[in-house]
Biopython code that builds the backbone (N, CA, C, O; Angstrom):
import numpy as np
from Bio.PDB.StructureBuilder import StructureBuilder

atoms = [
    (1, "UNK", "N", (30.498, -75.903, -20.616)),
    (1, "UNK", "CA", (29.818, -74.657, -20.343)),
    (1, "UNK", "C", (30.024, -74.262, -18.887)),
    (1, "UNK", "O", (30.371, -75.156, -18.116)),
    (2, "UNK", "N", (29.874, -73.192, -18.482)),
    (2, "UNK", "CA", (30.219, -72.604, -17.223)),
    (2, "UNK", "C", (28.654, -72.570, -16.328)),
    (2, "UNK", "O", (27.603, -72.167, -16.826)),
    (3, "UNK", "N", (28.806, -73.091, -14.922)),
    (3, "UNK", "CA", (27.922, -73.912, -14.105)),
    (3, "UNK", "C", (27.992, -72.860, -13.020)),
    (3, "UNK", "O", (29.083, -72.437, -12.635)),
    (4, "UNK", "N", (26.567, -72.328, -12.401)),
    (4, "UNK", "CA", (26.812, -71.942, -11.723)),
    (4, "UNK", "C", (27.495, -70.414, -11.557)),
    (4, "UNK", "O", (27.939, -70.076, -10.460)),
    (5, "UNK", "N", (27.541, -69.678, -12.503)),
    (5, "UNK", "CA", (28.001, -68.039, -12.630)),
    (5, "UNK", "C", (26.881, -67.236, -12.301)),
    (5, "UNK", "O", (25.944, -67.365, -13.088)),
    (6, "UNK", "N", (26.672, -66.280, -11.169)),
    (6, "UNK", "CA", (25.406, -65.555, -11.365)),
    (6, "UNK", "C", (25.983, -64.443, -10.961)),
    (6, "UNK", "O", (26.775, -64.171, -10.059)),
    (7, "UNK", "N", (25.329, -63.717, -11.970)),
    (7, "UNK", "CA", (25.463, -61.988, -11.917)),
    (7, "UNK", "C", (23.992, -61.058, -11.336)),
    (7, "UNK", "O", (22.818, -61.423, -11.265)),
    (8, "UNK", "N", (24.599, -59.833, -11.003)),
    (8, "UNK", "CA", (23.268, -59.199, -10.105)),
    (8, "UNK", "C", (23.282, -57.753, -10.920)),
    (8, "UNK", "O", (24.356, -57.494, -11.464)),
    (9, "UNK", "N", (22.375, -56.927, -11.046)),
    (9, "UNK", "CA", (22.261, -55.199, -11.625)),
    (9, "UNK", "C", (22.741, -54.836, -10.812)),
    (9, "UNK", "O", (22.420, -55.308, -9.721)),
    (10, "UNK", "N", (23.721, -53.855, -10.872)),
    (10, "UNK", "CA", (23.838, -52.506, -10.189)),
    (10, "UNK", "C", (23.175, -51.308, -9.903)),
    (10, "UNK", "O", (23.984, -50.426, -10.192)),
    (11, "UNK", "N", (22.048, -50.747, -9.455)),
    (11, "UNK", "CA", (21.182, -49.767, -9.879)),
    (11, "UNK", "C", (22.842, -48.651, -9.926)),
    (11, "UNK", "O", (23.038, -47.916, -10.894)),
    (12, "UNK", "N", (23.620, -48.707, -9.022)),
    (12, "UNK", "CA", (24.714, -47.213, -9.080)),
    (12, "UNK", "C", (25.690, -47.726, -10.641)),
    (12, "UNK", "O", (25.894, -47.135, -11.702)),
    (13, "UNK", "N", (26.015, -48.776, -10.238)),
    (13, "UNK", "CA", (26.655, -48.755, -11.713)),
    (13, "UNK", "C", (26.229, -49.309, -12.923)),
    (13, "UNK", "O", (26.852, -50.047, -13.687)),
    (14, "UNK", "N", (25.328, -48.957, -12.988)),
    (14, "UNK", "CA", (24.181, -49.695, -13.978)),
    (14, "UNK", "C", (25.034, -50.643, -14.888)),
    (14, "UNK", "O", (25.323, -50.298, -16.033)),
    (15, "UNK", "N", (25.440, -51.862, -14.354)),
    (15, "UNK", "CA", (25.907, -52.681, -15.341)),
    (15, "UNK", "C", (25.706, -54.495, -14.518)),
    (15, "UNK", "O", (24.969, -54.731, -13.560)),
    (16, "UNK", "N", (26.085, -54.937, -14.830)),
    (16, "UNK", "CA", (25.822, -56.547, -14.268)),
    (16, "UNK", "C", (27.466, -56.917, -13.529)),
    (16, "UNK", "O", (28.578, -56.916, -14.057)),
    (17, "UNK", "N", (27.176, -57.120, -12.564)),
    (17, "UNK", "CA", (28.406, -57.299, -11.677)),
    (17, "UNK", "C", (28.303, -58.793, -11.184)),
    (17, "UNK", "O", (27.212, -59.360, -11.115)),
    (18, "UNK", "N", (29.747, -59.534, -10.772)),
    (18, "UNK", "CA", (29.340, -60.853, -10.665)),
    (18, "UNK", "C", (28.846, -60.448, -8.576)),
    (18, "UNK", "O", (29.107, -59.493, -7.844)),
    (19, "UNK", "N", (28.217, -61.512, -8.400)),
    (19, "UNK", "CA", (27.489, -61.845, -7.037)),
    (19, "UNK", "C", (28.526, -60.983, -5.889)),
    (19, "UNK", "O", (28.248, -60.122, -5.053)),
    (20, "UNK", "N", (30.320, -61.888, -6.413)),
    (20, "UNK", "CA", (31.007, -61.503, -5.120)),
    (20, "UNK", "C", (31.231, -59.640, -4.653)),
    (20, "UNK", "O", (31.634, -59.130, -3.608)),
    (21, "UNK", "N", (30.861, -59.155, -5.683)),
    (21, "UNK", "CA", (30.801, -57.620, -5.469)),
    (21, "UNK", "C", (29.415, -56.940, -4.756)),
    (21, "UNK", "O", (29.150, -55.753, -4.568)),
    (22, "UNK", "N", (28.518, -58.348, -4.386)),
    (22, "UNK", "CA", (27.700, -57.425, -3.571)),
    (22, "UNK", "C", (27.837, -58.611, -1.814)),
    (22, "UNK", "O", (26.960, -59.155, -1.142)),
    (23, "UNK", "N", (29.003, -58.572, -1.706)),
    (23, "UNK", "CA", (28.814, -59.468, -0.843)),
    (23, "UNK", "C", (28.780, -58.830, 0.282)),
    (23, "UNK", "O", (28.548, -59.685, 1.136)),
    (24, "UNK", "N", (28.890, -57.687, 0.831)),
    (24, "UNK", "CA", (28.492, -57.012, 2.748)),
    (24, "UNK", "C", (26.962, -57.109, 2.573)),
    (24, "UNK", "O", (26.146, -57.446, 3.431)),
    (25, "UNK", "N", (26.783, -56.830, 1.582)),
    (25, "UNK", "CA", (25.264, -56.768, 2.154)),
    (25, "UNK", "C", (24.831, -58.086, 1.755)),
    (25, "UNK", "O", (23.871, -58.354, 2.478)),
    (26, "UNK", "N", (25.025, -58.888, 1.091)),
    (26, "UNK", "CA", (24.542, -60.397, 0.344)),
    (26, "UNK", "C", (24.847, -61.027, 2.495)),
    (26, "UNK", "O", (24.014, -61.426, 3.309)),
    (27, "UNK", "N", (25.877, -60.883, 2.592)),
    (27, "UNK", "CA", (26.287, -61.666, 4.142)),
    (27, "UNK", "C", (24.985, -61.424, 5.431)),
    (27, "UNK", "O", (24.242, -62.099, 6.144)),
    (28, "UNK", "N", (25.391, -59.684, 5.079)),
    (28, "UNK", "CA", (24.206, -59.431, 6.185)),
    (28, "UNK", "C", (22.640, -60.165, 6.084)),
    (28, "UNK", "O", (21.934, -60.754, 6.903)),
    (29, "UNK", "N", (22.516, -59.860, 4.859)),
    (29, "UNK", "CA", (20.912, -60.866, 4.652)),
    (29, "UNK", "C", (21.293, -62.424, 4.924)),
    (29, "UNK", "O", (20.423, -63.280, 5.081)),
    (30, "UNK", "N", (22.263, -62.615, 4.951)),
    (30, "UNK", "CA", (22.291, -64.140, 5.288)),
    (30, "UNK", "C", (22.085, -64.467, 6.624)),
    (30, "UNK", "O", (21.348, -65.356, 7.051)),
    (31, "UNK", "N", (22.916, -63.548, 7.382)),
    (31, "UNK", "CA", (23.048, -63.418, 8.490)),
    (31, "UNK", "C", (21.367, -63.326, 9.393)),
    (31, "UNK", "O", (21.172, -63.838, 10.495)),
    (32, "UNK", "N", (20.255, -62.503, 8.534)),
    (32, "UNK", "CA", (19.336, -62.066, 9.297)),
    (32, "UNK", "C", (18.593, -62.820, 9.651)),
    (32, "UNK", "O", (18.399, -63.778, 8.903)),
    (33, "UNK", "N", (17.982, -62.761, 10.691)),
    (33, "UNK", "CA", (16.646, -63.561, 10.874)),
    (33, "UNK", "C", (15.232, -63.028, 10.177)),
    (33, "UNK", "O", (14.869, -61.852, 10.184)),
    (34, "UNK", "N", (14.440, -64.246, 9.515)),
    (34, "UNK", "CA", (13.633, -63.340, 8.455)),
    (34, "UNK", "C", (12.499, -63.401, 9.131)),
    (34, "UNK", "O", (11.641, -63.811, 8.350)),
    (35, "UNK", "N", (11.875, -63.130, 10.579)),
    (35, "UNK", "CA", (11.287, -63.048, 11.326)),
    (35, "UNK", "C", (11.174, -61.655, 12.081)),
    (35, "UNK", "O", (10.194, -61.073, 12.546)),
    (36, "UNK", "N", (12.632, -61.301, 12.034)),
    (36, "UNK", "CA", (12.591, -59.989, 12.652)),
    (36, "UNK", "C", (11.891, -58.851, 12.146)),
    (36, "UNK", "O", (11.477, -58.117, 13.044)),
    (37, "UNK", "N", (11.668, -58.530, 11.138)),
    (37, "UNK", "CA", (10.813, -57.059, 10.290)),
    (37, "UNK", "C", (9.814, -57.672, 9.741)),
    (37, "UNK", "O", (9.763, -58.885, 9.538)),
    (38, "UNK", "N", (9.161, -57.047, 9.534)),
    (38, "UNK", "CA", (8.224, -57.385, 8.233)),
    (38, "UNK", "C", (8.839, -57.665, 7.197)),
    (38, "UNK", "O", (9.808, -57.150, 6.639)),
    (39, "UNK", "N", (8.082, -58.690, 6.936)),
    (39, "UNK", "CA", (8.593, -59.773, 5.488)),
    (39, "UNK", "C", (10.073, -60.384, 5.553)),
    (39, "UNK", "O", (10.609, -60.753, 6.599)),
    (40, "UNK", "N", (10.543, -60.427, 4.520)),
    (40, "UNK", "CA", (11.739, -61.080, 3.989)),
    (40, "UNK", "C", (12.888, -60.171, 4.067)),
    (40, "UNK", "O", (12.507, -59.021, 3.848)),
    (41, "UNK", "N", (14.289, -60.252, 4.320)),
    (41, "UNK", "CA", (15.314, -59.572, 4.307)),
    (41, "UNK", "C", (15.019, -58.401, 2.704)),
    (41, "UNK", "O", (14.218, -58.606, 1.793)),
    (42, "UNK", "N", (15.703, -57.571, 2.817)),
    (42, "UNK", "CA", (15.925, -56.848, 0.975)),
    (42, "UNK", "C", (17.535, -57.580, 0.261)),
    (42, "UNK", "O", (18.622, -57.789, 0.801)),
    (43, "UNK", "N", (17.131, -57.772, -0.910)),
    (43, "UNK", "CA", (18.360, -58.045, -1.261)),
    (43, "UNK", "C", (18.750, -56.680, -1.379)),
    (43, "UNK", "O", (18.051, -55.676, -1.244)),
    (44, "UNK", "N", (20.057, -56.787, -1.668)),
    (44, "UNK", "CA", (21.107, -55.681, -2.465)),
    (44, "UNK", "C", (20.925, -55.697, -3.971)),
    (44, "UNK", "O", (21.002, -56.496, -4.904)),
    (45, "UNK", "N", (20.530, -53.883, -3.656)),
    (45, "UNK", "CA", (20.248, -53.166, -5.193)),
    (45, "UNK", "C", (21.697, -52.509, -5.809)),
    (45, "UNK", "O", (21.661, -51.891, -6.873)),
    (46, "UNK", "N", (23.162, -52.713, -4.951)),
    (46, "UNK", "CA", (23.603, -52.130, -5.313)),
    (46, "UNK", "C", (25.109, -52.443, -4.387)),
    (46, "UNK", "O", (25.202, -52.322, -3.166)),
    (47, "UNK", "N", (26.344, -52.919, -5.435)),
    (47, "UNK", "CA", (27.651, -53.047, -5.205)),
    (47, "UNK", "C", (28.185, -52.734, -4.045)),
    (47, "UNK", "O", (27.791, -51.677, -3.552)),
    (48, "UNK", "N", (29.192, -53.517, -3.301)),
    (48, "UNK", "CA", (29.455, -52.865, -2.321)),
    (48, "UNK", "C", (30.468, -51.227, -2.597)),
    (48, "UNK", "O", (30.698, -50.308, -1.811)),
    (49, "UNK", "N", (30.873, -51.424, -4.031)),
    (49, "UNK", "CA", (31.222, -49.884, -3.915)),
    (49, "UNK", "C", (30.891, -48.368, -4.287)),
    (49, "UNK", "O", (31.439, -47.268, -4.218)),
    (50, "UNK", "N", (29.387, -49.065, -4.827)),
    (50, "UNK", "CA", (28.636, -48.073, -4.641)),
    (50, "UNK", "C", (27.457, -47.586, -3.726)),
    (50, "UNK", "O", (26.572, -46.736, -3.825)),
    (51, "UNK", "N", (27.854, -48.527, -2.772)),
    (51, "UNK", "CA", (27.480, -48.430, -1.084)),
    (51, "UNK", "C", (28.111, -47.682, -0.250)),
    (51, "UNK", "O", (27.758, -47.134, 0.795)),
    (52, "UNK", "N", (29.216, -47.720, -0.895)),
    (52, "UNK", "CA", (30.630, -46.903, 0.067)),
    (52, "UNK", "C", (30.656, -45.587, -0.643)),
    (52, "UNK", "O", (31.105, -44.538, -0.180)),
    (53, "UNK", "N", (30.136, -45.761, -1.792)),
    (53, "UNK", "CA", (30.394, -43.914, -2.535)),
    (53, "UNK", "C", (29.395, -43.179, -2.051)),
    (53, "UNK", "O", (29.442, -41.959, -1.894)),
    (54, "UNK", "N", (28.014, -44.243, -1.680)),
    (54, "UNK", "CA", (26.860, -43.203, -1.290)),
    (54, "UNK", "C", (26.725, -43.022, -0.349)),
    (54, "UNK", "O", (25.705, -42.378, -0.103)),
    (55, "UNK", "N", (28.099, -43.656, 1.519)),
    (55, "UNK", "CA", (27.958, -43.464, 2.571)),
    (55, "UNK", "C", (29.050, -42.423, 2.586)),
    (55, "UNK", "O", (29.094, -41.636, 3.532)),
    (56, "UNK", "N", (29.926, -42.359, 1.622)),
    (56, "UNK", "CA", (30.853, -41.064, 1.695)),
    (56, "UNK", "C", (29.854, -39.950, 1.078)),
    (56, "UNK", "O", (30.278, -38.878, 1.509)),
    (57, "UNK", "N", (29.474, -39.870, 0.806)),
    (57, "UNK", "CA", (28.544, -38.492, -0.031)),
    (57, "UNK", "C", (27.462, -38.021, 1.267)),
    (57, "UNK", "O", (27.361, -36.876, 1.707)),
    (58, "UNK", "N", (26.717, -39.202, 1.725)),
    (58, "UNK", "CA", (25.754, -38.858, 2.792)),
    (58, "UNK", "C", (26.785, -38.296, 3.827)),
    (58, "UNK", "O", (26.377, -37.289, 4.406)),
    (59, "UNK", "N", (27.749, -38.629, 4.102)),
    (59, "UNK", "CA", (28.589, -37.978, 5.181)),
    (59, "UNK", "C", (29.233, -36.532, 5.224)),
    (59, "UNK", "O", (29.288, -35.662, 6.094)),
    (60, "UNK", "N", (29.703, -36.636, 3.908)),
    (60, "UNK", "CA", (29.903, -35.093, 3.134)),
    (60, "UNK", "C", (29.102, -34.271, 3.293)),
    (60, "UNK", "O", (29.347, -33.346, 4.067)),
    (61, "UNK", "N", (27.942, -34.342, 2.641)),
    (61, "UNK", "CA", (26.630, -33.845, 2.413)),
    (61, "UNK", "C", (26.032, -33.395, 3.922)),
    (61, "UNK", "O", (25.338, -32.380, 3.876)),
    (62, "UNK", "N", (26.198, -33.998, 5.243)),
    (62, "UNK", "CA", (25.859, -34.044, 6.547)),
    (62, "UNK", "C", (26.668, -33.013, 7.108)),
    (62, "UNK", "O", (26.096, -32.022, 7.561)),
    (63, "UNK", "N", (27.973, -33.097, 7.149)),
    (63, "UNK", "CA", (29.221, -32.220, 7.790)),
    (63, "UNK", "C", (29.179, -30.938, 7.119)),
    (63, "UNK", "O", (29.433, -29.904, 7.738)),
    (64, "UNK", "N", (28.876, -30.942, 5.902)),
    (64, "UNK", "CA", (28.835, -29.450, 5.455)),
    (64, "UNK", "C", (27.512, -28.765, 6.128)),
    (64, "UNK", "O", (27.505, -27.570, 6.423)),
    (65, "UNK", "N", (26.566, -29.493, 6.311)),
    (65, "UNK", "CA", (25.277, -29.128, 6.607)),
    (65, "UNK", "C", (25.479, -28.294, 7.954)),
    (65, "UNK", "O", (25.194, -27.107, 8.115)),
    (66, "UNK", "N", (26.109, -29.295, 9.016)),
    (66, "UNK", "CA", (26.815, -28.811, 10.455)),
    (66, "UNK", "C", (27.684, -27.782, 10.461)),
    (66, "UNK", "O", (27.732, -26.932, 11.351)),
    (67, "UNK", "N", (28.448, -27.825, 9.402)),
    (67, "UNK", "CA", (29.273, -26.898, 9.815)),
    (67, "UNK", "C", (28.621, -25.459, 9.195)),
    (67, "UNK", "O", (28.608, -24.386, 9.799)),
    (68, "UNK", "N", (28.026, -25.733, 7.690)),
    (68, "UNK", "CA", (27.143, -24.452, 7.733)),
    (68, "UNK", "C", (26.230, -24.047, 8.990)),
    (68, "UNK", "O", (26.490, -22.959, 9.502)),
    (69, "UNK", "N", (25.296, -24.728, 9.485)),
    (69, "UNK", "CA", (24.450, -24.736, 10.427)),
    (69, "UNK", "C", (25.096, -23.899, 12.028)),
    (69, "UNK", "O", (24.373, -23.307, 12.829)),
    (70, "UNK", "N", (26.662, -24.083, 12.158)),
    (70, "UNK", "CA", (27.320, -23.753, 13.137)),
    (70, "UNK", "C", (27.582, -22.248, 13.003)),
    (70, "UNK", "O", (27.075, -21.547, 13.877)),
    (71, "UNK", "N", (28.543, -21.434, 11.708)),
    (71, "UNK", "CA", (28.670, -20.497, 11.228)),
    (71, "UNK", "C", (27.856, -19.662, 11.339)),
    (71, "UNK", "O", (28.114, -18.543, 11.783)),
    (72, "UNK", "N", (26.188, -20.209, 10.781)),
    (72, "UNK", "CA", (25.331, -18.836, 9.991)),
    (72, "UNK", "C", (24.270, -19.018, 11.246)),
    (72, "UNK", "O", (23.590, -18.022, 11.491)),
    (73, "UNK", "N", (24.004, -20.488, 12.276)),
    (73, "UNK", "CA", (22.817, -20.135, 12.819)),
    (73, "UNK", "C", (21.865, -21.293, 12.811)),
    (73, "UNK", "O", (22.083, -22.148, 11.954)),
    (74, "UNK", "N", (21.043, -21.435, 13.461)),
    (74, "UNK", "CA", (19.611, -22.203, 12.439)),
    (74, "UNK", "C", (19.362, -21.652, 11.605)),
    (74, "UNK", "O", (19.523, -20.432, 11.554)),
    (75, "UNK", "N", (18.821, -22.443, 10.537)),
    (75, "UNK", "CA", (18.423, -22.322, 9.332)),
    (75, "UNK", "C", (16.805, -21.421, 8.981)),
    (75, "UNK", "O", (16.290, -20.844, 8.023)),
    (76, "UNK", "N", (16.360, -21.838, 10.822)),
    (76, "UNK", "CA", (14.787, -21.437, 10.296)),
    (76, "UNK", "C", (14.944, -20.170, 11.520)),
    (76, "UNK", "O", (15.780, -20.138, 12.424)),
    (77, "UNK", "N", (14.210, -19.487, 11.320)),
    (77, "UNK", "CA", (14.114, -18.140, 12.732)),
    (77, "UNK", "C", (12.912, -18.361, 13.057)),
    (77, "UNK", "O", (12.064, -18.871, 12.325)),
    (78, "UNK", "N", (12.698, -17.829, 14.665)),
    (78, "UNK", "CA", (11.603, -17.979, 15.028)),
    (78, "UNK", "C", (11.100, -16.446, 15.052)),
    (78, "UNK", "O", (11.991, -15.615, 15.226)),
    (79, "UNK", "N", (9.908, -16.017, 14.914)),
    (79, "UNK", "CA", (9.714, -14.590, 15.096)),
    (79, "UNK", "C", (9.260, -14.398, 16.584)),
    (79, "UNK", "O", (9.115, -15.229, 17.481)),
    (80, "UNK", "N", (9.090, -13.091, 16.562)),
    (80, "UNK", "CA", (9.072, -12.901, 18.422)),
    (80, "UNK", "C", (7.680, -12.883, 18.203)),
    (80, "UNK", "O", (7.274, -12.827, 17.043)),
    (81, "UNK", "N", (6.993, -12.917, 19.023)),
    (81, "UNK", "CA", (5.675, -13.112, 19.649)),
    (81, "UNK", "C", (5.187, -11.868, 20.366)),
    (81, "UNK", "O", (4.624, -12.182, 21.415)),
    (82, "UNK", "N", (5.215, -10.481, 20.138)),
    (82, "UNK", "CA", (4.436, -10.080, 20.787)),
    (82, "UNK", "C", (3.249, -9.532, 20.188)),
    (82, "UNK", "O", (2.884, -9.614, 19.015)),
    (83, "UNK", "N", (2.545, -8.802, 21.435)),
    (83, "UNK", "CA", (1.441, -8.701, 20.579)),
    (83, "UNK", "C", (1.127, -7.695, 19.540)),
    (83, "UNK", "O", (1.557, -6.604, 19.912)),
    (84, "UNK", "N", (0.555, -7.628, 18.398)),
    (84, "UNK", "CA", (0.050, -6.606, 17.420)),
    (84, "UNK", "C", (-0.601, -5.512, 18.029)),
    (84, "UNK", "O", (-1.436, -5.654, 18.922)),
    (85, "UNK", "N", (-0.268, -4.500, 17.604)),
    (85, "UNK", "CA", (-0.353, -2.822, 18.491)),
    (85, "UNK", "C", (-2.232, -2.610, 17.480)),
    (85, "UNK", "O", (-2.514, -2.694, 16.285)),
    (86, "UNK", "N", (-3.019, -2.347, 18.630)),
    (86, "UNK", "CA", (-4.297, -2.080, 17.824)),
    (86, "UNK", "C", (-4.301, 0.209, 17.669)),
    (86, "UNK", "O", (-4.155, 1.184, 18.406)),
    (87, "UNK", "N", (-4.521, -0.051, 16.489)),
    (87, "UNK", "CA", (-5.099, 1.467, 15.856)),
    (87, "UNK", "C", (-6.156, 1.499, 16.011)),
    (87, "UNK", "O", (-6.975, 0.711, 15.539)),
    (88, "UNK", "N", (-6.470, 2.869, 17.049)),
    (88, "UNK", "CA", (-7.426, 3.275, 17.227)),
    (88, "UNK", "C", (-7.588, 4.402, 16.042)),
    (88, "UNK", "O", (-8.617, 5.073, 15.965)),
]
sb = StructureBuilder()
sb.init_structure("model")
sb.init_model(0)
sb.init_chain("A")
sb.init_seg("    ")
for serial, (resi, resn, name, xyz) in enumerate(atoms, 1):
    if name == "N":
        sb.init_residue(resn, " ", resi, " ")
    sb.init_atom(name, np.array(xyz, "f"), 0.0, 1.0, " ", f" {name:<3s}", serial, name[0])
structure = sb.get_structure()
């Protein structure tokens, strides 16, 4: 029988992946000191390549934001401030 095989969920690819596919982040928690934050390191919820699809998307998602943001303006306006004219 086979000794020692462990598999982890993917929440992105919802399927069971073996261990070595979550290994950047499996390292980094190894790496951490579990003193530094509150509580215990987090494991990894999720493959290293669907770590990399969701740091390309957040990046995408960011640059369009900028470059819209550059084009049209801020997003929010401020109104002017003066004062309201009283009717007599």
């Amino acid at each position: 029988m086979y000794k020692n095989v462990h598999f982890k969920w993917c929440k992105g690819c919802k399927k069971f992946l073996h261990l070595h596919a979550f290994a950047q982040k499996l390292g980094a928690v190894a790496k951490s000191k579990p003193g530094a934050k509150k509580g215990p390191p987090k494991q990894p919820t999720k493959c290293d390549i669907c770590r990399g699809r969701g740091r390309d998307a957040y990046r995408a998602k960011r640059e369009q934001a900028l470059t819209q943001a550059a084009l049209h303006g801020p997003s929010t306006t401020v109104k002017s401030q003066e004062p309201d004219e009283e009717v007599e």
